[in-house]
MARGUMAR-549826 format. One record per residue: residue in one letter; y, x, z of N, C-alpha, C in turn. Coordinates in steps of 0.1 Angstrom, whole numbers, padded with zeros to 4 digits, always signed. Atoms other than C-alpha are relative to their C-alpha. Example, Ala and Ser with C-alpha at 12.3 -4.5 7.8 and 13.67 -1.06 7.14 Angstrom:
residues 2
a-0012+0009+0000-0045+0123+0078+0012+0009+0000 s-0011-0009+0000-0011+0137+0071+0011-0008+0008 
***
This chain:
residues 112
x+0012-0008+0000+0186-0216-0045-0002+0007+0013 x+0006-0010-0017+0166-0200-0013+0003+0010-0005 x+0001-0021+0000+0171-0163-0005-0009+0002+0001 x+0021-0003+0010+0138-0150-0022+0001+0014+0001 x+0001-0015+0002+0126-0115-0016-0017+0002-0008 x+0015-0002+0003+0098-0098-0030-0006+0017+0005 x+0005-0009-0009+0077-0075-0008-0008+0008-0008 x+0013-0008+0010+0059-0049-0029-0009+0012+0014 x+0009-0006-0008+0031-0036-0004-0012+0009-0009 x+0010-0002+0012+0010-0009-0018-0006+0012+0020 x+0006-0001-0007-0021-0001+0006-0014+0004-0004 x+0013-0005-0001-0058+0012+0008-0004-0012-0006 x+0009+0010+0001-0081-0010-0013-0011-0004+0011 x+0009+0006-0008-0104-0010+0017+0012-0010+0009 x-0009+0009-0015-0074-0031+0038+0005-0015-0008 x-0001+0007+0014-0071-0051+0003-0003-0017+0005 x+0012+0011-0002-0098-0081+0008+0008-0010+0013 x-0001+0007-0010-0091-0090+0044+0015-0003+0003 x-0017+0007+0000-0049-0092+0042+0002-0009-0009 x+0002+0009+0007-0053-0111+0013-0004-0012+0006 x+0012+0008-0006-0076-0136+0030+0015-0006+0013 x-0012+0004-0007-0051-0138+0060+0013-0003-0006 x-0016+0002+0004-0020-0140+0041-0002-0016-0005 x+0005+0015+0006-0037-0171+0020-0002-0007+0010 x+0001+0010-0003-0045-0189+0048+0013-0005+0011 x-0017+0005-0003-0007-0188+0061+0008-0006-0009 x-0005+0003+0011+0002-0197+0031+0012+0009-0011 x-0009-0014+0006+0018-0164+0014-0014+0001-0011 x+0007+0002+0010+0003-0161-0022+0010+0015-0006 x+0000-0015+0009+0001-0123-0040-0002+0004-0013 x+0010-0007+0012-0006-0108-0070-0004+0013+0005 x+0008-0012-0009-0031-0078-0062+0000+0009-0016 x+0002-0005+0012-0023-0051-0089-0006+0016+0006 x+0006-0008-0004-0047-0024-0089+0011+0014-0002 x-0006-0012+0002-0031+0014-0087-0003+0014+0008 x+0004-0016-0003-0035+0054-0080+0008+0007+0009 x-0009-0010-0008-0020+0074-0051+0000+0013-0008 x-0001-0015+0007-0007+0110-0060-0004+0008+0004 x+0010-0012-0011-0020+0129-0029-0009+0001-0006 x+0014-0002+0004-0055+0120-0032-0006-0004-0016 x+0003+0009+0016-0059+0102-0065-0008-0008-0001 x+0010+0008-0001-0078+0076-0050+0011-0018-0004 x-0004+0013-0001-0073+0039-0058+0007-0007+0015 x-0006+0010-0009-0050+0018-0039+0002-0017-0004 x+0001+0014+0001-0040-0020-0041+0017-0001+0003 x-0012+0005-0002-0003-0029-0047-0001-0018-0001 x+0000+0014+0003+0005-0063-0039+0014-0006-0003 x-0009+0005+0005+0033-0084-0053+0002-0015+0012 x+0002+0014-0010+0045-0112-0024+0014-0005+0001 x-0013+0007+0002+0075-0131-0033+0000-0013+0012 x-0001+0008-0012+0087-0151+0001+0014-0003+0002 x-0014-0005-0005+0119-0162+0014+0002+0005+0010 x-0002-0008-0011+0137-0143+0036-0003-0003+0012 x+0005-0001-0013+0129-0156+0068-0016+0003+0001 x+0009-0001+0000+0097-0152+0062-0006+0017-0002 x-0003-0013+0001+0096-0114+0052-0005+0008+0014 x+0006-0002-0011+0090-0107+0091-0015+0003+0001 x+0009+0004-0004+0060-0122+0093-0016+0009-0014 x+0012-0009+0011+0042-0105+0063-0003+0011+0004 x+0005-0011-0005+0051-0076+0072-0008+0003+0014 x+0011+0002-0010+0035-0084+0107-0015+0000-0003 x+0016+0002+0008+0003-0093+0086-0002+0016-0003 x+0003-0013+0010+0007-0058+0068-0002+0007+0011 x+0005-0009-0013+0010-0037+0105-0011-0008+0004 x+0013+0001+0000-0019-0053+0113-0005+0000-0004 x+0012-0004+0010-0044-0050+0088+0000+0012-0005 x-0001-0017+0011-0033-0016+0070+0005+0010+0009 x-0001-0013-0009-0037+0010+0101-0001+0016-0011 x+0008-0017+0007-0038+0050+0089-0010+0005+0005 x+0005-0008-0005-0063+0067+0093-0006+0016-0006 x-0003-0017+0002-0074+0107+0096-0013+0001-0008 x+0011-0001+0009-0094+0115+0071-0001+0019-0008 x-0002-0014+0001-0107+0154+0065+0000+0003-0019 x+0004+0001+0018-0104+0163+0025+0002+0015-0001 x-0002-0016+0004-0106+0199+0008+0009+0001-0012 x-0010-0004+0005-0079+0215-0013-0003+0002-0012 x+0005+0005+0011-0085+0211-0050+0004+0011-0006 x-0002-0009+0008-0066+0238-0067+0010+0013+0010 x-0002-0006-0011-0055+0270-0052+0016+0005-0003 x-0014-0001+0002-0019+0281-0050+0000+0016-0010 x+0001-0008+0009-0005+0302-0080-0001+0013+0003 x+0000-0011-0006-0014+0339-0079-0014+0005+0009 x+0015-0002-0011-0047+0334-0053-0012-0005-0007 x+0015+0005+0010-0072+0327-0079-0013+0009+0006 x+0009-0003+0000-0094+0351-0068-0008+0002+0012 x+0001-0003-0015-0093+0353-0033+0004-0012+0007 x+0001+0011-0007-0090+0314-0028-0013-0006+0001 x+0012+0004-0002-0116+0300-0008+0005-0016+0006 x-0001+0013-0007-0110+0261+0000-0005-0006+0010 x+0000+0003-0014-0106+0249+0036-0003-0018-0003 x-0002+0013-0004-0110+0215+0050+0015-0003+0009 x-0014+0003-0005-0075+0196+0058-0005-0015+0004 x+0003+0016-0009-0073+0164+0086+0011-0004-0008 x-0010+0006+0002-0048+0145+0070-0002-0019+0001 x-0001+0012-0001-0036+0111+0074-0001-0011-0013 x-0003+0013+0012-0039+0081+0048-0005-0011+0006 x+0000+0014-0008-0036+0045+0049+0011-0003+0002 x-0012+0006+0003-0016+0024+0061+0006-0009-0010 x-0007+0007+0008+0013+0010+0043+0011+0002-0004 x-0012-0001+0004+0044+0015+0022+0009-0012-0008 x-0005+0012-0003+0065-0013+0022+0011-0001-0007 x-0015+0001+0001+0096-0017+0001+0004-0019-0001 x+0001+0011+0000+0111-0053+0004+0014-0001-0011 x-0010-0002+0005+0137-0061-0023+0000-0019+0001 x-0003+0014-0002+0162-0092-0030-0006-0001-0015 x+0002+0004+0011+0152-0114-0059+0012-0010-0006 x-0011+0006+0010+0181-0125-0083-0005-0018-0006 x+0003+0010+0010+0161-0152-0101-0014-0005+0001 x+0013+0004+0003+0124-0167-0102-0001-0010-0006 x-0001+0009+0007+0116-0185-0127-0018-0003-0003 x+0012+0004+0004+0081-0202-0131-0006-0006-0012 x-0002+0003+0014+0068-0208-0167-0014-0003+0000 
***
């Protein structure tokens, strides 16, 4: 049996479309499972990318290139306990995007 990892990438649905698109035409094949960050509560895109290890590199090469961060201004949703009355909500630059990458081994793949 090959040494099989599986790269769970979870990224911006806008960076979604076009790594998909590139990965398929190297020939890396995903599952695209939709899901919710905690920060903002916006939709993101986990992807599922079972490769062998030498290969692993090269995804994630695909992934630093297509899933940059970027600065994005957002306002403060609930106010810290105690300041209810005398909270006024600012604008915050914060970063999102990108990509968080865990790559793990796979024990077994079985295709049915």
């Amino acid at each position: 049996m090959e040494d099989l990892k599986l790269v769970v990438a979870v990224i911006q649905d806008k960076d979604a479309v076009n790594l998909l698109q590139l990965m398929a035409e190297e020939g890396f094949r995903a599952t695209k499972l939709s899901s919710t960050g905690g920060f903002l509560r916006e939709g993101n895109t986990t992807l599922l990318i079972g490769c062998e290890a030498d290969s692993v590199e090269r995804v994630l090469d695909l992934i630093r290139e297509n899933c940059r961060p970027r600065e994005r201004t957002v306002t403060a949703q609930s106010p810290p306990s105690g300041m209810l009355d005398s909270y006024a909500p600012f604008p915050l630059e914060v970063s999102v995007g990108g990509a968080t990458v865990f790559v793990l081994d796979v024990e077994k793949c079985v295709q049915i």
